[in-house]
C-alpha positions as CSV (number, residue, x, y, z in Angstrom):
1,X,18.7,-18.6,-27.8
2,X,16.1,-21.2,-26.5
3,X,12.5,-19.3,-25.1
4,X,10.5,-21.1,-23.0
5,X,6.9,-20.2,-21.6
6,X,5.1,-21.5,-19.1
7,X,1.5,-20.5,-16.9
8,X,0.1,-21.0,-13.9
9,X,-3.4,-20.4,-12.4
10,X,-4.5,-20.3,-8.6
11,X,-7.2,-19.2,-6.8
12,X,-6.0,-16.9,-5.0
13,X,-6.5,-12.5,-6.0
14,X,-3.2,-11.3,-7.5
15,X,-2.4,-9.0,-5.3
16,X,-2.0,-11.7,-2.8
17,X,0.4,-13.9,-4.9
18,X,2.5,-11.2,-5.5
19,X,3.0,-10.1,-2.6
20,X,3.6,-13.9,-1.4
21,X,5.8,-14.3,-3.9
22,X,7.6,-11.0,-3.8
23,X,8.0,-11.1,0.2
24,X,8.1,-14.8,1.5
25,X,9.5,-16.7,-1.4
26,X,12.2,-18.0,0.9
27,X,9.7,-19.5,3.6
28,X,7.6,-21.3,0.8
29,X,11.2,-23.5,-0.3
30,X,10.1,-25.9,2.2
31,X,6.9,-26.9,0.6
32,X,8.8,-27.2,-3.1
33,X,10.8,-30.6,-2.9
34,X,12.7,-29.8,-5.5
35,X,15.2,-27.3,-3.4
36,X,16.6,-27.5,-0.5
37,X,16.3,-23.8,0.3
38,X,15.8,-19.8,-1.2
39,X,18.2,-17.2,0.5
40,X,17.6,-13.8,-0.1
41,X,20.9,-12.1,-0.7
42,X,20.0,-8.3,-1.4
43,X,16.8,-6.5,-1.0
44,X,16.8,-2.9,-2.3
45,X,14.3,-0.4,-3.8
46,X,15.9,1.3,-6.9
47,X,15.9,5.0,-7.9
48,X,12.8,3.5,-10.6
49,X,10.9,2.7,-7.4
50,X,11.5,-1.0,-8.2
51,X,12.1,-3.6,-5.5
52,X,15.0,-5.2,-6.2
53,X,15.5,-8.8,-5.1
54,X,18.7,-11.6,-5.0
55,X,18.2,-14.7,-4.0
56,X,20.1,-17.9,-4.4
57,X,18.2,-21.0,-4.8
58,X,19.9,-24.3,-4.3
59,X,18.6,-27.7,-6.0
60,X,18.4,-31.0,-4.5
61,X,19.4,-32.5,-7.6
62,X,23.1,-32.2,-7.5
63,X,25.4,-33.0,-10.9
64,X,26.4,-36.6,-11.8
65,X,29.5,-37.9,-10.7
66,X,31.2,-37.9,-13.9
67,X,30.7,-33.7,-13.9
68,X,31.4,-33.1,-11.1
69,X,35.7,-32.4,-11.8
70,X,34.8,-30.6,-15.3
71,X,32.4,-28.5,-13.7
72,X,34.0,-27.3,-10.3
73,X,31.3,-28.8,-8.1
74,X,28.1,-31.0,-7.2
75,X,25.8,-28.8,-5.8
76,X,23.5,-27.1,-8.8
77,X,22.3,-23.6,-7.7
78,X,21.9,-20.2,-9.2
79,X,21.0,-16.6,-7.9
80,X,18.1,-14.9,-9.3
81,X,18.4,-11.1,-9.6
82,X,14.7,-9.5,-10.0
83,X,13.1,-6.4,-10.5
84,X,9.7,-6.1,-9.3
85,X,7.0,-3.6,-10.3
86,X,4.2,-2.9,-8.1
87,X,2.1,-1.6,-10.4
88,X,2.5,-3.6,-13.3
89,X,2.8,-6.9,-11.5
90,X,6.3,-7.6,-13.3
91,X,8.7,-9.3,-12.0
92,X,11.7,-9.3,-14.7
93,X,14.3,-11.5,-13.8
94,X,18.0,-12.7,-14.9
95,X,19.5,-16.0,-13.5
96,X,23.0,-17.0,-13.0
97,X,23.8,-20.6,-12.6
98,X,26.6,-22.0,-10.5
99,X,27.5,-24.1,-13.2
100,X,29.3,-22.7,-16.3
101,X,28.2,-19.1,-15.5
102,X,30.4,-17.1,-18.0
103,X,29.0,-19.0,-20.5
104,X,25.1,-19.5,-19.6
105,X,22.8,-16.4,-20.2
106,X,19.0,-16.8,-18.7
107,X,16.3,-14.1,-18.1
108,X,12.7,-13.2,-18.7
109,X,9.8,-12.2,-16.9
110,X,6.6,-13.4,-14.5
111,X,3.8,-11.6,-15.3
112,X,0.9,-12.1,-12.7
113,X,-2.7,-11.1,-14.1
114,X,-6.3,-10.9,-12.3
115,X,-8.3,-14.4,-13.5
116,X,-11.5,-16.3,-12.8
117,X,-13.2,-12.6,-12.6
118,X,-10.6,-11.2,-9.9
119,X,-10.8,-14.6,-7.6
120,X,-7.7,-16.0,-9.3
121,X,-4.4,-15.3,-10.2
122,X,-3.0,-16.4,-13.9
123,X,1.1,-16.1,-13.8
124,X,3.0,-16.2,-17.2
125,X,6.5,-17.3,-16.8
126,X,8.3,-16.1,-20.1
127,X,12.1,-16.5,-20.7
128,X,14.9,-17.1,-23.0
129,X,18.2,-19.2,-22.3
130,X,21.4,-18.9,-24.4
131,X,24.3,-21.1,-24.2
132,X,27.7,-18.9,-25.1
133,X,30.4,-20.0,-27.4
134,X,32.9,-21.7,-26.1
135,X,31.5,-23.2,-23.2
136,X,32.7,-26.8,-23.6
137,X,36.4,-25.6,-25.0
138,X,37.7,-26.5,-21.3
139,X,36.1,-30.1,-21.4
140,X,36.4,-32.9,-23.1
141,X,34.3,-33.8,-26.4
142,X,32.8,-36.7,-24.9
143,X,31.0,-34.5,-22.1
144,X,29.1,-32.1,-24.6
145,X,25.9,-34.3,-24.9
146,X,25.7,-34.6,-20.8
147,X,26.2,-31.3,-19.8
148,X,23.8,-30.1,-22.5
149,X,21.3,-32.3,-21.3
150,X,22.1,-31.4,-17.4
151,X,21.5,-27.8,-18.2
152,X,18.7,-28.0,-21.0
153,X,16.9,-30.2,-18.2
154,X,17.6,-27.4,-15.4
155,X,16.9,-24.5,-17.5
156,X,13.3,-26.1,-19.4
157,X,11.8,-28.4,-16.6
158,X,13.5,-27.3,-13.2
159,X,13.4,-23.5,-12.9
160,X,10.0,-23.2,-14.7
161,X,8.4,-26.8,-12.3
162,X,9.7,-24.6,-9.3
163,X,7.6,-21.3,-10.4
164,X,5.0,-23.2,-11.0
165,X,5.4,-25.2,-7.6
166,X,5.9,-21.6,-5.5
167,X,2.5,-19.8,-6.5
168,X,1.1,-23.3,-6.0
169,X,2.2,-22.9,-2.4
170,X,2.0,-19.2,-2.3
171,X,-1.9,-20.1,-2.7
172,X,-1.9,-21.9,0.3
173,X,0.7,-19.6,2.3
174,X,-0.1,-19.5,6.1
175,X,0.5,-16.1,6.3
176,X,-1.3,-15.2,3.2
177,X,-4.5,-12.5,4.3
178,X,-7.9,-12.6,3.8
179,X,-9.4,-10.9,0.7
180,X,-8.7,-7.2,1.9
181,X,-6.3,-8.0,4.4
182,X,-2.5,-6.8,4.4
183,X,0.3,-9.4,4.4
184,X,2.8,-8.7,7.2
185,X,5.8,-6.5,5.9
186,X,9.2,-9.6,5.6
187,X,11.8,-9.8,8.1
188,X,14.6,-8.4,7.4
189,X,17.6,-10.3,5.7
C-alpha cells in the first residue's frame, strides 16, 4: 500500500467549494487541461443521507504505444465512486482505473475545512493506492518497470494535480454565489 496526501487552499468559504465541487464538478473539466472531460454516471442519496456520486474522468494523457496491446487500450480513465457528507464536509472516495482494474485498489478521502478565519477553504486530499498480486502475470517481464511507472505517475501526480486543479477552478466557478447566496441545484444527468 502506497498513501499519498496532498492540500489545497482557496479563498473561497467552504461551503461554497463543496457545493462546487460536489454539484458542477463536470462543468469545471474544461478549465483542468489535464482531462478531456468528467461524466457523472449515477447520482443517488443513500439510506445514510449521503449523496452518492459516479463519475468517470478521462485523461488526455493516453498510454504509450508499446502498452497499449498488454493493457487493452490507449485511452487512461477511471470512475470515481464518492460518498459525500453534508455535514462533515467528507467526501470519501474509491477509484477504479481503466487500466489493470482487478488488480489496482485506490481510495481515500477530501476533507474540506473553514481557513483564513472562514474566508477560505483548506481541502486535504488523503489516500492510499495498492497494487494487487499478480498484476503483471499476463505481461511480459520486460514491461513491469513501464507500467509501474505509468500507473505510480497517474495515481501520485495525476489524480491528486487534478483535485488540486478543480477547487482551484471551483474558486473561480461562474456559477459560484456570493457569500450567503445559494448555488443553483445541478441538472440532472
Amino acid at each position: 500500500m502506497t498513501p499519498f496526501h496532498s492540500f489545497t487552499m482557496v479563498k473561497r468559504p467552504v461551503d461554497q467549494i463543496w457545493l462546487v465541487m460536489r454539484d458542477h464538478l463536470a462543468e469545471l473539466a474544461v478549465q483542468l487541461d489535464d482531462l478531456d472531460s468528467i461524466v457523472q454516471l449515477e447520482r443517488s442519496t443513500g439510506s445514510d443521507g449521503r449523496l452518492l456520486l459516479v463519475n468517470r474522468w478521462q485523461a488526455r494523457q493516453t498510454i504509450p504505444a508499446m502498452l497499449r496491446g498488454a493493457l487493452g487500450g490507449e485511452l487512461i480513465s477511471w470512475v470515481d465512486r464518492a460518498q459525500w457528507d453534508d455535514a462533515a464536509h467528507v467526501c470519501e472516495w474509491a477509484i477504479t482505473p481503466s487500466v489493470l482494474p482487478e488488480h489496482i485498489a485506490c481510495r481515500g478521502s477530501t476533507r474540506y475545512e473553514p481557513a483564513m478565519a472562514g474566508r477560505g477553504t483548506r481541502v486535504t486530499f488523503d489516500g492510499s493506492f495498492t497494487l494487487k498480486p499478480g498484476f503483471l502475470n499476463r505481461l511480459p517481464a520486460a514491461f513491469e518497470p513501464a507500467i509501474l511507472s505509468l500507473v505510480e505517475n497517474i495515481v501520485s501526480t495525476l489524480i491528486p494535480r487534478n483535485l488540486s486543479k478543480a477547487i482551484n477552478a471551483a474558486a473561480g466557478f461562474s456559477g459560484a454565489p456570493a457569500p450567503g447566496q445559494a448555488l443553483a441545484p445541478p441538472a440532472s444527468p
